[in-house]
N, C-alpha and C positions, 0 to 999 in steps of 0.2 A: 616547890612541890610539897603539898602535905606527909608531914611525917607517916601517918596512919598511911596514907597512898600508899607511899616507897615500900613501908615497912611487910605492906602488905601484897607486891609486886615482888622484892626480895625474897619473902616467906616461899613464892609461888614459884619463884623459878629454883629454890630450892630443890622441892620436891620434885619438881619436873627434873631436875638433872638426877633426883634419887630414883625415880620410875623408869630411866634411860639405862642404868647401871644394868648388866651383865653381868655375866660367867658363876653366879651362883645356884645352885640347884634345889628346885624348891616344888614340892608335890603339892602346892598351894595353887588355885588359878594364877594367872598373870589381872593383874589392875590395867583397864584398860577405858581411860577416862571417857574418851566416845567411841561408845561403841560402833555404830553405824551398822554394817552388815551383820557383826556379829550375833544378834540377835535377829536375824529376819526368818519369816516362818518358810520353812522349805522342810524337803521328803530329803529322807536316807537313801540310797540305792535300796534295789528289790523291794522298797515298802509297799504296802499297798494304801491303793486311793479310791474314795467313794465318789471322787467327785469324774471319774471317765469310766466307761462301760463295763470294757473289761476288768475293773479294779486295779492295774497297773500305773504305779507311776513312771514307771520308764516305758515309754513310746516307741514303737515299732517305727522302725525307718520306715520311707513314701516307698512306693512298689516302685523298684527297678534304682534304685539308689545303689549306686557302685562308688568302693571308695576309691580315691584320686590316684593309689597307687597298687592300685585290684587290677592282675593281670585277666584278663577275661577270656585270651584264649590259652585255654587249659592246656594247649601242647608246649606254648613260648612256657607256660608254670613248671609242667613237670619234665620237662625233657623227651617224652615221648610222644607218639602218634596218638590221632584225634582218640582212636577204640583201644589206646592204653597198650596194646600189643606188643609193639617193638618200641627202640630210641628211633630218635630221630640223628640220622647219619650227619648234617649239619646246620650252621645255625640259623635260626628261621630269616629269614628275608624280611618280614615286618621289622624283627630287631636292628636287623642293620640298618633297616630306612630311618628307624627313629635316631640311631647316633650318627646317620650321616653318612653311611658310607662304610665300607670295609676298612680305610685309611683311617678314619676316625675311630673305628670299634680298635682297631690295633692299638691306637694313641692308649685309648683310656684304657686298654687292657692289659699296657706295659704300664703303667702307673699302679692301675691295682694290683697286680700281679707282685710287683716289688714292694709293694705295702703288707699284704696278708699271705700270697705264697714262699715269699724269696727266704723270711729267716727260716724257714724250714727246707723248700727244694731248692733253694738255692736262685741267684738272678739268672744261671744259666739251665736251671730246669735238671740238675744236674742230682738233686740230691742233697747239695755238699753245702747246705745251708748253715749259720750260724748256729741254730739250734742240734742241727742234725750234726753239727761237728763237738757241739757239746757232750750231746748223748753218746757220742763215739767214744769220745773220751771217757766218760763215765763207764762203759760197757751195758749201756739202756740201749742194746739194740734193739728193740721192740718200737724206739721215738726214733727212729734213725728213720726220714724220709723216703722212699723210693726215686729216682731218677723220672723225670717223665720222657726220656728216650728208651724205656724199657718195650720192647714188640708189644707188649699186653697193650698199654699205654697207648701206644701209636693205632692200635685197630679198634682201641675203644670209641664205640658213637659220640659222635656232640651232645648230646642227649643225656648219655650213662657219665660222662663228663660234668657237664651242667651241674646234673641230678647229686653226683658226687659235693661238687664245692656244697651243693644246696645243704646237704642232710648230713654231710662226713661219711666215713668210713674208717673201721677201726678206731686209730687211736687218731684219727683227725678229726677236728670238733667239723660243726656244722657251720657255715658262714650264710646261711638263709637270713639269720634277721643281722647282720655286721654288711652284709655285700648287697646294695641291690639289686634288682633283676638284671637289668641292661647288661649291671657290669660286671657279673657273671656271665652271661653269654660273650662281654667284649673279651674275657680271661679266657676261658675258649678258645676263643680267635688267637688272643696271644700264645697261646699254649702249642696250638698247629705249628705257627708261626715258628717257635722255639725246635720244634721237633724237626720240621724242615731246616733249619741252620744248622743244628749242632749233629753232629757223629753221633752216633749211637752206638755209644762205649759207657756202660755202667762203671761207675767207679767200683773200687773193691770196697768202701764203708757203706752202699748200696745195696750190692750187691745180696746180702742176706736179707736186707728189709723188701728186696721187692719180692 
């Protein structure tokens, strides 16, 4: 092979292993030998455009475009009746149909419920969660969960339940964008579930947070 070739193949993969090198910080652009997209002409978000009517370059969705996971009927979203009035006493029947069944809303609503309820109320709904046993120790009764066998708990609508995981309450965050719909409504179901097995005996480190 020509010396000049080699020497000039060597030189090349030099640099290429120096232009790969990391972890130094540098307010300089990056060297980016083809660019290809990087220079293509396109719009910022909200810029405006003379080349469509209204001067927008961001495009209004087609009439009636609903996204994939847009609950449409407003009662299954917020927990309550069509005219917003009252909860809804329990969980809507289109829900159940989508997971299959009430057998099935129970399944997935003991898995979630042990995922995002249990280090707090506990797996037996009890209150007596990892968390809430921490805060006891600490004397943070105010993080100390309530039991969900407490009377209040048990006459609360499906609805005001739902509505609860959705938005929180006090010092419980909100699980709206972490839980999706379904399976909140299946937490629900598992929830009744729980209330029906277990005694309704507040523990005493409960007993003040509820």
């Amino acid at each position: 092979m020509n010396r000049l070739v080699l020497t000039t193949l060597l030189a090349l993969a030099g640099v290429s292993a120096l232009s790969g090198c990391r972890g130094q910080v540098s307010e300089e652009p990056p060297i980016v030998p083809i660019r290809n997209m990087y220079d293509q002409p396109r719009y910022d978000p909200q810029e405006g455009s003379d080349f469509f009517q209204d001067g927008r370059t961001m495009r209004p969705l087609v009439e009636g475009t609903v996204a994939r996971e847009m609950e449409t009927d407003l009662s299954v979203e917020s927990g309550r009746t069509e005219d917003g009035s009252a909860w809804l006493l329990e969980v809507p029947g289109p829900v159940l149909q989508r997971q299959g069944g009430m057998e099935q809303a129970l399944t997935r609503g003991h898995e979630r419920f042990d995922i995002y309820c249990a280090p707090c109320h506990g797996v037996a709904g009890d209150g007596a969660g990892l968390v809430s046993q921490r805060a006891n120790s600490l004397g943070f009764s105010a993080l100390i969960a309530p039991t969900l066998h407490d009377g209040r708990l048990r006459q609360m609508p499906d609805g005001q339940l739902f509505a609860t995981i959705t938005n929180g309450i006090r010092n419980m965050p909100a699980y709206g964008h972490n839980i999706p719909l379904d399976d909140r409504w299946a937490i629900v179901t598992y929830v009744r579930a729980l209330q029906i097995s277990q005694a309704s005996r507040p523990t005493a480190m409960n007993v003040e947070a509820a």
